[in-house]
C-alpha positions in Angstrom: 86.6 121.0 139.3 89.6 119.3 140.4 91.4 118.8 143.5 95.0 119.3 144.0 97.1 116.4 144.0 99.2 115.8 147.0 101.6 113.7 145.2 102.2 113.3 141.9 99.5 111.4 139.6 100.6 112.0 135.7 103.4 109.3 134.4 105.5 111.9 133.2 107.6 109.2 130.9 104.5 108.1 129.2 103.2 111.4 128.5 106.3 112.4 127.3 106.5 109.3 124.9 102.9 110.4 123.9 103.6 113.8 122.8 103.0 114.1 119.3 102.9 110.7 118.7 106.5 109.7 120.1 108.2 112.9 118.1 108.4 114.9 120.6 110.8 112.2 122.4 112.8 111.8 119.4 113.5 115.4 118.8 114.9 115.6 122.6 116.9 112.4 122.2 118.3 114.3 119.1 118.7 117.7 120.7 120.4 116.2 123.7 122.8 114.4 122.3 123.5 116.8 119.8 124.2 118.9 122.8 125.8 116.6 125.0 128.7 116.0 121.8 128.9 119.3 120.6 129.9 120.5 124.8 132.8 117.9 124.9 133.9 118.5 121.2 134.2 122.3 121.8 134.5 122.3 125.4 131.6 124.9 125.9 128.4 125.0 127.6 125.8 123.9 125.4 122.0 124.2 126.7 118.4 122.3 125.9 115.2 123.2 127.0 111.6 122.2 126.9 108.7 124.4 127.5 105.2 122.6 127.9 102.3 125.1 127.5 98.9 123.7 128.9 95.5 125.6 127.7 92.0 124.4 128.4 89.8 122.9 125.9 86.5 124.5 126.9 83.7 121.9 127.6 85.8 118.9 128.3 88.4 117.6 130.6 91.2 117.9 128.1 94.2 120.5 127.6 95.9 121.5 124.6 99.8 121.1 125.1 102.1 122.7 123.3 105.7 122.0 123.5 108.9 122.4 122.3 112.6 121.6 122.4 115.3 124.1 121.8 118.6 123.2 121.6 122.0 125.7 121.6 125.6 124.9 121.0 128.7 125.5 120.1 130.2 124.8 116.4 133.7 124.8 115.0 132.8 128.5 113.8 130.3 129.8 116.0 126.9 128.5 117.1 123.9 126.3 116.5 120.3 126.3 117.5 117.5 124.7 116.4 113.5 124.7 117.9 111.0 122.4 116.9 107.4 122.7 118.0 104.4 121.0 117.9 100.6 120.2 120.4 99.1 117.0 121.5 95.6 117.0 123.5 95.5 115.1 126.2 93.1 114.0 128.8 92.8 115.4 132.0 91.7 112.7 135.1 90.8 112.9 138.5 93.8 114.7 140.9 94.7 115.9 137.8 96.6 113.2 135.9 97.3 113.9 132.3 97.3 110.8 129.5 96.5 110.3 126.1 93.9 107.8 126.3 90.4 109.3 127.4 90.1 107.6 132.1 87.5 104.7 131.7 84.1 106.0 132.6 84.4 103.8 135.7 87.4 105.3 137.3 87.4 105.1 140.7 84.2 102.7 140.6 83.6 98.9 140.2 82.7 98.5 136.6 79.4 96.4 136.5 80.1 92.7 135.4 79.1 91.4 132.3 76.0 89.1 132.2 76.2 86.1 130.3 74.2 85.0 127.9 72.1 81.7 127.6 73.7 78.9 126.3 77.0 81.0 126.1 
């Protein structure tokens, strides 16, 4: 079981870059800026949003996420929208942290040191 972090524990930027391989980070980049032109061409709202939906992975500290970004805008003769979706499993640490690569088995411990072999 974990315990609730107190503060927060997952680098949010690096798991963001991880998703789906650095896609996911593109397709926002895209959809934002997309969005960000198409509000001061057209001078109307425009909107983007991310969902991130976390499941367990039974028998392992690791969580299927699935996200998405979804971006809406105004055109020169109506609207735009566009979602793209995709999942990434990722690891789930003490306190809770969330990354890619799989915590060392000696988190939180001393790893033992390496003996050194004769005549090395």
């Amino acid at each position: 079981m974990h315990e609730r972090p107190s503060q927060a524990t997952t680098d949010v930027a690096s798991v963001i870059t991880d998703l789906d391989g650095g896609h996911f980070e593109a397709l926002l980049s895209v959809a934002m800026s997309r969005t960000a032109a198409a509000v001061v061409d057209h001078q109307k709202k425009g909107e983007v949003t991310i969902k991130l939906k976390l499941e367990p992975i039974k028998g392992t500290h690791q969580v299927r996420v699935a996200h998405s970004v979804e971006h809406k805008h105004a055109t020169a003769f109506g609207k735009a929208a566009e979602v793209a979706e995709g999942a990434t499993v990722l690891h789930v640490s003490k306190g809770g942290a969330l990354s890619l690569a799989q915590p060392g088995l000696f988190d939180g411990e001393r790893a033992p040191t390496q003996q050194r072999m004769p005549g090395a």
